[in-house]
Structures are given as structure tokens and as C-alpha cells.
N, C-alpha and C positions, 0 to 999 in steps of 0.2 A: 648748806653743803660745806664740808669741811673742804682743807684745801688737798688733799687727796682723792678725793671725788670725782665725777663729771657727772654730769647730766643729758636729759634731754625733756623741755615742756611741750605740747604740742600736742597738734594732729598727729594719728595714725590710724593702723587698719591692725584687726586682728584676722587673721585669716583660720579657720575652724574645718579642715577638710577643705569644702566645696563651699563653704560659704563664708564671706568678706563682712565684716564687719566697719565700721568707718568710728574710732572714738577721740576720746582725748585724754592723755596718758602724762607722768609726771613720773620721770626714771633718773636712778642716779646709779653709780659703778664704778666699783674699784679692783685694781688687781693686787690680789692676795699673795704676799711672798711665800707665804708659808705653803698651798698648795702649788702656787705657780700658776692661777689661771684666775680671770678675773672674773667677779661676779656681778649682777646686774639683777637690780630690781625695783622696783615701782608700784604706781596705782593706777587703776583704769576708772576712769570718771564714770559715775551709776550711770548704766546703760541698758533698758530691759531685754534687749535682742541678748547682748552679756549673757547678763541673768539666766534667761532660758535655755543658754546652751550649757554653762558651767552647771545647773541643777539639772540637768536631763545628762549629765556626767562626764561633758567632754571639758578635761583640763587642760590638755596642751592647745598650743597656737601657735603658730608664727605672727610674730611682732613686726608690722613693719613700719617705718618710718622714714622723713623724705631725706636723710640719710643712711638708713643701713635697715636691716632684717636680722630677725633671731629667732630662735624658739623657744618658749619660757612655758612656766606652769602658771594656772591662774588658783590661788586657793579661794578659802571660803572669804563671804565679803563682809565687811566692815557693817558698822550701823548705819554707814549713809551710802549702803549698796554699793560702795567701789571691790573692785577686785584686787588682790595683789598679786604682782605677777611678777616673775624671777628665773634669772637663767644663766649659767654657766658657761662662758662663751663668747667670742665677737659679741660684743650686746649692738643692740639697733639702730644705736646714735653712733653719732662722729666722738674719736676721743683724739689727746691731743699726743 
């Protein structure tokens, strides 16, 4: 993490409408001078509940975490099934 950065390791929950999910997620965020709004994005550790919801075609989520919440998008996943996820915004962690 460079020293512009922040992050957050940990637990969280993606929340998918009406259903919670419970993962573990690996985010880092910076705020951009040039737009003026900070961005925020990460991995969500291979998870098959994940899986099932991102291929049955729900992308958005609320992100939350045992500091803060966001809504991000989740894309297509990696070779070792993680998701990446990314959001423009208060991101879900603590920043400093």
C-alpha cells in the first residue's frame, strides 16, 4: 500500500437486496484530486454464495464492515474465484 492509500483486511458482510452474506475482503482507497471524490476498491475472498449471486447477475452490494458501509460493484472474478469490488464514495473502512 503506497503511502496515499488506506485500507481495510477483514471481515465483512455483503448485503445483496434481501440477502447478507458474511466474507472476507481486502480494500484499499484513495481520494482523487482531480475528480475530487475518493475511490475505493478491493477483493472479496472466493466465496460460492458470492459466486451465485454475481452469475445469476446481481452486481451491486452494499459493503459493510465493522467500521463503515458503502455500495460498490462487484466484477467478473479472478482465477482463484475472488470478486473485485469498487466504489466511489465514503468507502467502508475508517480513513484517516
Amino acid at each position: 500500500m503506497s503511502d496515499d492509500e488506506e485500507g481495510y483486511t477483514g471481515t465483512a458482510e455483503l448485503l445483496f437486496d434481501t440477502t447478507t452474506v458474511p466474507v472476507e475482503v481486502e480494500l484499499r482507497g484513495f481520494f482523487q484530486p482531480i475528480d475530487g471524490r475518493y475511490h475505493w476498491y478491493g477483493r472479496v475472498a472466493a466465496n460460492a454464495r458470492v459466486s451465485t449471486l454475481v452469475e445469476a447477475g446481481t452486481r451491486t452490494a452494499l459493503l459493510r464492515t465493522p467500521t463503515g458501509e458503502a455500495t460498490g460493484t462487484l466484477t467478473d472474478p479472478d482465477p482463484w474465484h475472488r470478486y473485485r469490488v469498487s466504489g466511489t464514495s465514503t468507502p467502508p473502512f475508517r480513513t484517516t
